[in-house]
N, C-alpha and C positions, 0 to 999 in steps of 0.2 A: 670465541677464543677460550681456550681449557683453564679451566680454574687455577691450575698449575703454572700454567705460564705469565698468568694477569702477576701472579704474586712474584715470582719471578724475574719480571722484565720490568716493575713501576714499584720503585720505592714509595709506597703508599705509607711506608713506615713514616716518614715526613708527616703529615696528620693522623697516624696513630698513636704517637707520642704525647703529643699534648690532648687528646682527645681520652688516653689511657690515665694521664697526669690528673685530669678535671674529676674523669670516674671514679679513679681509685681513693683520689683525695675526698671527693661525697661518701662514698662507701664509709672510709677511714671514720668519719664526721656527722655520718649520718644521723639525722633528726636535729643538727644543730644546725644547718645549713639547707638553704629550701633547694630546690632542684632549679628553681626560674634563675635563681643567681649564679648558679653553675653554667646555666646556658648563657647570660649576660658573658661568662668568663671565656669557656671554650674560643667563640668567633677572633677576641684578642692575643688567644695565643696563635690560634691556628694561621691566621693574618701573618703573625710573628714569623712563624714557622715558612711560609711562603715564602716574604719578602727577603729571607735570609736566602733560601734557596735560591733564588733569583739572582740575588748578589754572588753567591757561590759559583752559581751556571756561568754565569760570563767568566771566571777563573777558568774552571775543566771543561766547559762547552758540551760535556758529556751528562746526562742522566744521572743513571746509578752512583756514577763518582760524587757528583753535586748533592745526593741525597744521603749519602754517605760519613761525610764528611756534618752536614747540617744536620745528623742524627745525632752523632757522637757529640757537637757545643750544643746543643738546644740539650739533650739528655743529663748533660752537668749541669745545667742551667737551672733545669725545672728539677733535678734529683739531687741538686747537690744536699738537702738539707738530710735526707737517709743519710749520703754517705757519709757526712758530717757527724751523726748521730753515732754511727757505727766505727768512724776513728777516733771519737772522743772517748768511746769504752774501750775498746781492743787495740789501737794506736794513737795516743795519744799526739806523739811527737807529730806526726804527718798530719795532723787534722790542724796543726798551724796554717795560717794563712802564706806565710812568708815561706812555706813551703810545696803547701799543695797545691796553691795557684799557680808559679811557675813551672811544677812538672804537669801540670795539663796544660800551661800554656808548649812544652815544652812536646808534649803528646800530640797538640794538634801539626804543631810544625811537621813532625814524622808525619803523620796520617796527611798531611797534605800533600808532603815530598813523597809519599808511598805511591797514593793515588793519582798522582799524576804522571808519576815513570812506570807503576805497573803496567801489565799489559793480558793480565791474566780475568778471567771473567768472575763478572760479580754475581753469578744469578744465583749462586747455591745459597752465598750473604744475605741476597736479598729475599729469598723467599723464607730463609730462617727467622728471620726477623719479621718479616710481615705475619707469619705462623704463628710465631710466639706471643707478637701482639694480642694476634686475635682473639689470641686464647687468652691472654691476661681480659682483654673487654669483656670476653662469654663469662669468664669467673668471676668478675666484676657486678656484671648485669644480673647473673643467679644469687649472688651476693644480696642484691638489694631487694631481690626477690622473697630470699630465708629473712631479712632483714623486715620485710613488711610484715610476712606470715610471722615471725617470731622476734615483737620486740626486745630490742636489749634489757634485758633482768638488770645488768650494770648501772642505767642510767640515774642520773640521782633522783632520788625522790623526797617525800616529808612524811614524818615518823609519825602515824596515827592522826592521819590525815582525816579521819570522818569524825576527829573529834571536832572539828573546825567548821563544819558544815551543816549542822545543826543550826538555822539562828532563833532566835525568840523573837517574834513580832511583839515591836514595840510602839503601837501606835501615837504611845504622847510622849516619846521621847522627840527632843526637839533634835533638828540637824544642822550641828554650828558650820560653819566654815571651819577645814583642817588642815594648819599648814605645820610640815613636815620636813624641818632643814636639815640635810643631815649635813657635817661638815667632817669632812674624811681625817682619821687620823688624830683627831683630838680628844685627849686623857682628861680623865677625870681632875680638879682639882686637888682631891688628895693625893692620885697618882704624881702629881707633877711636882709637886710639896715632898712627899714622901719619897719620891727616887730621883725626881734631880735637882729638888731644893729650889724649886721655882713657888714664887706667891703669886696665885692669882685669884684671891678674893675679891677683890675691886670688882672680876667679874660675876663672884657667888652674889655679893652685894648687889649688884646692880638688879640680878636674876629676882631676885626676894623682894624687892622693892618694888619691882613690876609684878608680883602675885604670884610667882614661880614656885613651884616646889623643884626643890633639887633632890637627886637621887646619889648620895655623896658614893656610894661603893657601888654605884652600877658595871655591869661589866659585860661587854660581847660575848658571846657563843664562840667566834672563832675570828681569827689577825689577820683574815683576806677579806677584803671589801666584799669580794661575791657572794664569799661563802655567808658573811655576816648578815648581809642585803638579804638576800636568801632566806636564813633562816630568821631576819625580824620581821619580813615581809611577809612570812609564810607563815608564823606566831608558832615555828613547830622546830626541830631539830632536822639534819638531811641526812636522808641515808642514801648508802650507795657509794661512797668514797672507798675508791680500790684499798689505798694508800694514802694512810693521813700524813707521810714521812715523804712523799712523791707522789704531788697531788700534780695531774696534767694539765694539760692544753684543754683538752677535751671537758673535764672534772670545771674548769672557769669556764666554759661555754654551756653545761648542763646548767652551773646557777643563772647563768643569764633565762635559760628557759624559767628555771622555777621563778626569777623576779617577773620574768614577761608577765605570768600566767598566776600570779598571787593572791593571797587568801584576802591578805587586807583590800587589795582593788573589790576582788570578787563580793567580801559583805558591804562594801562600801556603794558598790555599783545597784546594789539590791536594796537600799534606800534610796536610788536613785540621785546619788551623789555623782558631779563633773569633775573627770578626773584630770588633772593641769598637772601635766608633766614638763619640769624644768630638771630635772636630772639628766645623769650619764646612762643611763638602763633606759631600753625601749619598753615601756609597760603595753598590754594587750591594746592595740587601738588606739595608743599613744607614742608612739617612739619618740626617743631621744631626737632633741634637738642639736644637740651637744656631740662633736668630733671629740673622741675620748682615746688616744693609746692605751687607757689600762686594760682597754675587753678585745679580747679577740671576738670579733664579730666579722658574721657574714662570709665570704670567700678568702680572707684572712688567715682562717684557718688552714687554707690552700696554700695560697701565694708566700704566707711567712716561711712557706719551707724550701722556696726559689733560693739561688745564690746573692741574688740584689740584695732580697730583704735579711737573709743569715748575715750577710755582709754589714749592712746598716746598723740591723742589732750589736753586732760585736764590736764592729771598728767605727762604728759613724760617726763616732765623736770625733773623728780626728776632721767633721766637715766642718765641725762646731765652731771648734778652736783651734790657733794657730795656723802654722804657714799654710794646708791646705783650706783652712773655713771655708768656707761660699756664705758670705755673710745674712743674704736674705734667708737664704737657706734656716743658719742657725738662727735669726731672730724670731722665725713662724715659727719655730720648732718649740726654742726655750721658753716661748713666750705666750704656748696655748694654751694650758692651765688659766693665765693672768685671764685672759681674755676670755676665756668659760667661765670663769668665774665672774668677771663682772657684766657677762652679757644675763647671769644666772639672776645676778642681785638687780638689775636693770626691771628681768622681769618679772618678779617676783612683788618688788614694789607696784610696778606697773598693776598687778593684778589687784593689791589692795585696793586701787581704786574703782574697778570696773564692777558692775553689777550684774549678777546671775538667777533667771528661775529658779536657780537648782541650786542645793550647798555644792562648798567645793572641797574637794580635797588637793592640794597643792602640792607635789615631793618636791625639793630641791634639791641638790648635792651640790656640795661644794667643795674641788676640790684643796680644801688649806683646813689647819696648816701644812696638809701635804706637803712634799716636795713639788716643786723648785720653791725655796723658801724663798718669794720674792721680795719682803720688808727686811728690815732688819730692827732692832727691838726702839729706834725712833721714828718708825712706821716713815720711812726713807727708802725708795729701790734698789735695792740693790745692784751689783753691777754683773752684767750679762757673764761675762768668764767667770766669777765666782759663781753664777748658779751650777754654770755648766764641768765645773769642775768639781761641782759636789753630786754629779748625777748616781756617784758610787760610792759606798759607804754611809758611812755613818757620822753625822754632824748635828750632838746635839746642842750647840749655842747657836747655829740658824734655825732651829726648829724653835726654841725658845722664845727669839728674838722673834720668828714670824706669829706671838699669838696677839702680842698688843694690837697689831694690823689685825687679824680676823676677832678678834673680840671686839676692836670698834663697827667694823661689818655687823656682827651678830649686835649688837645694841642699835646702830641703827634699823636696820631690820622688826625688832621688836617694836621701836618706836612707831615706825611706819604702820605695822600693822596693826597695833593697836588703836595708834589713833584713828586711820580709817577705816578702822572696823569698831569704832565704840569701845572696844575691850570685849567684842562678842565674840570673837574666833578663838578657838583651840589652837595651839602653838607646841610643838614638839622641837626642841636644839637636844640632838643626838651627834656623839662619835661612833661610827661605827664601829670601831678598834682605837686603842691606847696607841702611844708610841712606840714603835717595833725594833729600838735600839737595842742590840745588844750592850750588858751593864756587865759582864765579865762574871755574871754568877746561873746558876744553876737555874734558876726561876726564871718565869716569864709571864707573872703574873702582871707586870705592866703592858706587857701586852693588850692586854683584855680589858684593861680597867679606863673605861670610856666617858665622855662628858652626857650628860644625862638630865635633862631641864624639861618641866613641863608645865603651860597655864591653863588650868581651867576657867571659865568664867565665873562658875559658883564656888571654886576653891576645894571642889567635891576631891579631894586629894587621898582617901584611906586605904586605897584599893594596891597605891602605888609603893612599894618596900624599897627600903633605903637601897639595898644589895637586887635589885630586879635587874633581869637581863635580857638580851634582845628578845627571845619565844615570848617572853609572857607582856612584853613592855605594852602590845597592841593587843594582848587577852584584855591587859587590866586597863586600858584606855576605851576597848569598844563594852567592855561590861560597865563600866563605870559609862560614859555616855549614850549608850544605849541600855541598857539591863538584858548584857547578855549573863551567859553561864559558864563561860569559857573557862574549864579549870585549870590552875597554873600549874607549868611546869617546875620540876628540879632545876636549879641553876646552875651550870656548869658551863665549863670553858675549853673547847678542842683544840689544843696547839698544832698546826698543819706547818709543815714546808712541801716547797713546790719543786719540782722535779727541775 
């Protein structure tokens, strides 16, 4: 049969579409997304794309008409989030939902009623489409092609990266156990004192009394988890950010490469330290245990740009609360945080007790006092519509009230692991970033100014400067326990917003 007519007579465009959607979206993504998990994705649309067809056929009984029709909803489906993107800058009004959903609901009706009293042929339709296709896959596929041959220049990277690779053999340095909490979103005590008149010494107290040095004016590098993870992880600054004013999708999927694939793992693994991952970041050889919303991972980066998931992000609250909720729904939802976090602390304790050939290095992440501030300041749960109605904006007397709740967490914690470790292990309590409220003025140095705690066993604490910030926190923690050379960075603080 002639090449012309195949394309002609069989809407092949029906598996072109989502086959084009899969591609283009890896191109789009590339290097943050493996290819084996694109092809996991494919089979489920293209399934999609059948079974609809199927259902259509029984309406027109006819071919072309059935593929037709299943081009035009599956095409909004899988592209609404382009055109989303593109009425939000140039039409705003029509990228409402209350609008743009009934005129494509309103589009199909036509396109239904067209194609079933037309009587005119579809083959010129059909072969433009399959053409066009093809041609979007052939530029796709050279795409990845220039993409292999010529990595992206853009992708982030870390700033003087071979200064970090150097290490000093240090034969008689001992290799303690390192456990490494980081607890999302918690300010420094002076910050908390100094911008919202919060006292939380009870906890500096507690800190000091168990042999802690506290770092009273520590401060993050930068106010997004990734970015900060990143660069504390990496003990170095990141380059490569387009736009620190409209930081992307892509730009939070790059730090997850650089946490994957990090400095601190990599000298740590070269003393031959076991690395226990209880965090939200999949480390090299470790992945996350932990179901996390904040990271776009994996085909994610695909699917969030479907009409389902734009939908969810925008309007989903309304499943949460009130007269439409689906109540299981919103309980799993509100209530994953809660449940990361104490499956976190479950085993983290758990690990204190167990015994290894090998030191450990332990991350945790926790996310609180994050949002959903689930205590309230008499360490009491809160009630489910109040979390979910604070999903937006800004509420800082729940952030407050949820720190008594995480500071009894972090003491017991400490407790545990002291006691079952003698008082031999290394302990790191970090914020990644300060509180991210807006205070109505020009500054945003709370942002940055994070909780900062750390024990050594021999108290060996000189290396450590009251103002140290994420790059150099693991310079002057692996030079001080091991005798490296790691020279500190300048400290400074990169204020990002995200696109």
């Amino acid at each position: 049969m002639p090449f012309k007519k195949i394309l002609s007579e069989n809407g092949l465009y029906v598996l072109l579409i989502p086959a084009f959607f899969v591609l283009h979206g890896y191109v789009q993504n590339f290097g943050l997304i493996r290819f084996s998990d694109c092809l996991l994705l494919l089979p489920i649309y293209l399934i999609a794309s059948i079974v609809l067809y199927l259902a259509v056929w029984l309406f027109y009984r006819t071919h072309l008409k059935s593929c037709l029709l299943v081009s035009w909803l599956f095409s909004f489906y899988l592209f609404f989030g382009s055109l989303d993107d593109f009425l939000k800058t140039h039409l705003f009004l029509l990228s409402r939902y209350m609008i743009i959903i009934p005129l494509f609901i309103l589009s199909v009706i036509w396109l239904s009623i067209y194609l079933k009293k037309t009587m005119r042929s579809l083959f010129k339709i059909t072969f433009f489409i399959n053409i066009l296709l093809l041609i979007y896959l052939v530029v796709d596929t050279a795409g990845i092609g220039l993409k292999l041959l010529n990595p992206n220049a853009d992708k982030l990277s870390i700033y003087g990266a071979d200064s970090i690779t150097g290490y000093t053999l240090c034969a008689d340095c001992e290799n303690p156990d390192i456990y490494f909490l980081l607890f999302d979103e918690y300010s420094s005590s002076n910050s908390l004192q100094q911008t919202f008149h919060y006292n939380n010494s009870r906890l500096d107290s507690f800190l000091l009394q168990k042999g802690f040095s506290l770092q009273a004016n520590s401060q993050s590098n930068y106010n997004f988890t990734p970015f900060s993870m990143a660069s504390i992880l990496n003990m170095n600054y990141i380059s490569g950010i387009k736009n620190i004013h409209a930081c992307t999708i892509q730009d939070y999927a790059n730090c997850n490469n650089l946490i994957r694939n990090n400095a601190v793992i990599r000298f740590l693994s070269s003393r031959r330290y076991d690395i226990i991952n209880y965090s939200i970041f999949d480390l090299a050889g470790n992945p996350s245990l932990i179901v996390s919303s904040l990271l776009p991972v994996k085909t994610r980066l695909i699917t969030e740009q479907t009409l389902f998931n734009r939908m969810i992000h925008d309007i989903g609250w309304n499943l949460y609360i009130g007269k439409f909720e689906i109540s299981w729904l919103s309980k799993n939802l509100i209530y994953e945080n809660l449940t990361n976090n104490n499956k976190i602390l479950y085993l983290v304790k758990r690990e204190t007790s167990m015994h290894s050939q090998h030191p450990r290095f332990v991350y945790a992440h926790f996310e609180m006092p994050h949002p959903p501030f689930y205590y309230n300041k008499n360490e009491a749960m809160r009630d489910k519509k109040e979390l979910i109605s604070e999903q937006q904006g800004d509420h800082m007397e729940s952030y407050l009230g949820y720190i008594p709740y995480t500071n009894n967490k972090i003491r017991e914690l400490i407790d545990t692991i002291q006691k079952n470790t003698n008082h031999a292990a290394v302990i790191i309590i970090m914020g990644d970033h300060g509180y991210r409220i807006e205070t109505g003025t020009a500054s945003h140095s709370h942002h940055f100014k994070n909780l900062n705690a750390v024990y050594f066993p021999d108290k060996a604490y000189h290396l450590l400067t009251d103002s140290i910030s994420g790059v150099n926190q693991f310079r002057a923690i692996l030079n001080t326990l091991f005798k490296q050379n790691f020279p500190l960075l300048k400290d400074s603080s990169i204020f990002l917003t995200d696109q």
